[in-house]
C-alpha positions in Angstrom: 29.6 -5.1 0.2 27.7 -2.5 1.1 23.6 -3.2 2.2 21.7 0.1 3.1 18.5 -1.2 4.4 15.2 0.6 4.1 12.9 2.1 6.7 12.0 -1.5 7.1 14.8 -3.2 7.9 15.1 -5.3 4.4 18.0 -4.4 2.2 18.0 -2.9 -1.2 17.7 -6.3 -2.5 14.4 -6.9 -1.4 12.5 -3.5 -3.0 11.3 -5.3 -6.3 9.2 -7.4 -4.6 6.3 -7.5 -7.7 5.8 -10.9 -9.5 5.7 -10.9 -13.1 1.8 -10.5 -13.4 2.7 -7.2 -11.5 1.0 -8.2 -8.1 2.6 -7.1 -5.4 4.3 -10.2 -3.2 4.7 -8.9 0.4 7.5 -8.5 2.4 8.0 -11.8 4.4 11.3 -11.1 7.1 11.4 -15.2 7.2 11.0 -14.8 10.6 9.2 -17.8 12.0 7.2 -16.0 15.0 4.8 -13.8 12.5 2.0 -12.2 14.2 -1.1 -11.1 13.1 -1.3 -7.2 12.9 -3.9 -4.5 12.4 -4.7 -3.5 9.3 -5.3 0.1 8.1 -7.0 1.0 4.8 -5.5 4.5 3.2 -7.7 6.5 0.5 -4.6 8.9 -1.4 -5.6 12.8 -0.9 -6.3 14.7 -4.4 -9.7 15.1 -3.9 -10.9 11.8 -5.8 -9.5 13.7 -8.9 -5.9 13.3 -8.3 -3.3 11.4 -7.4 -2.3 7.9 -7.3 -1.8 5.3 -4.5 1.1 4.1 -6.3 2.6 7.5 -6.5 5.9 8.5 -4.9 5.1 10.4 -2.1 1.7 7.9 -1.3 4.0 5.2 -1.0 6.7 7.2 1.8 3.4 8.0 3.4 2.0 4.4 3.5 5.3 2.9 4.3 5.9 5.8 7.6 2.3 5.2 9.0 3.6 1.5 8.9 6.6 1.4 10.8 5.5 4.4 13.0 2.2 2.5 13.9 2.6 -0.9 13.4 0.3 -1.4 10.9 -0.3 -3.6 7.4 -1.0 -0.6 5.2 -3.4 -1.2 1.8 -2.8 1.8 -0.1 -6.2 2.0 -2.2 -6.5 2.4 -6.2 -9.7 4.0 -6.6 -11.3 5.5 -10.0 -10.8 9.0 -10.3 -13.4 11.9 -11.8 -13.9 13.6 -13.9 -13.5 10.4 -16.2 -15.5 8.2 -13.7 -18.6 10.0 -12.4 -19.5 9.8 -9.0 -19.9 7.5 -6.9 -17.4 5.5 -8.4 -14.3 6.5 -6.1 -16.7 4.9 -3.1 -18.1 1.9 -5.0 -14.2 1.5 -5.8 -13.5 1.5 -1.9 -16.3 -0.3 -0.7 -15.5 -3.3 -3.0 -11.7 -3.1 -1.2 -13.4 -3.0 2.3 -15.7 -6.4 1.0 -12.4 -7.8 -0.2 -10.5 -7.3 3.3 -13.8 -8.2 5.3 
């Protein structure tokens, strides 16, 4: 059989990693000597009218700054204008940063 592996190291196996309520599970390698690393919020560009941090090209983002720094990487959904007035992108963000704190 043939495993291509992604720019994590986990086969294509392991890419639907969402449980049925849609939540995403994690990536666990199963290796037994975990250690605890930094974590790096990420805010998608567009502007806080555009964009997605579920979108395509977020996600190769989030998943290079990753590998490339070592990092746990929360890619953040935030409410975007001009259907949410202002200042809901930040009250959106600051309730993540509460969350992770």
């Amino acid at each position: 059989q043939n495993h291509r592996r992604n720019s994590y190291g986990c086969s294509s196996d392991d890419v639907n990693l969402k449980s049925d309520s849609g939540v995403y599970g994690g990536y666990n390698p199963g290796n037994k000597n975990c250690r605890k690393l930094p974590v790096m919020l990420q805010f998608h560009g567009g502007g806080f009218v555009s964009g997605s941090n579920a979108s395509v090209a977020n996600d190769l983002f989030c998943r290079r700054i990753a590998k490339a720094c070592d990092v746990i990487v929360l890619a953040v959904g935030y409410r975007l204008a001009p259907e949410n007035r202002y200042p809901a992108a930040f009250e959106d963000g600051l309730k993540v940063l509460h969350w992770l704190a």
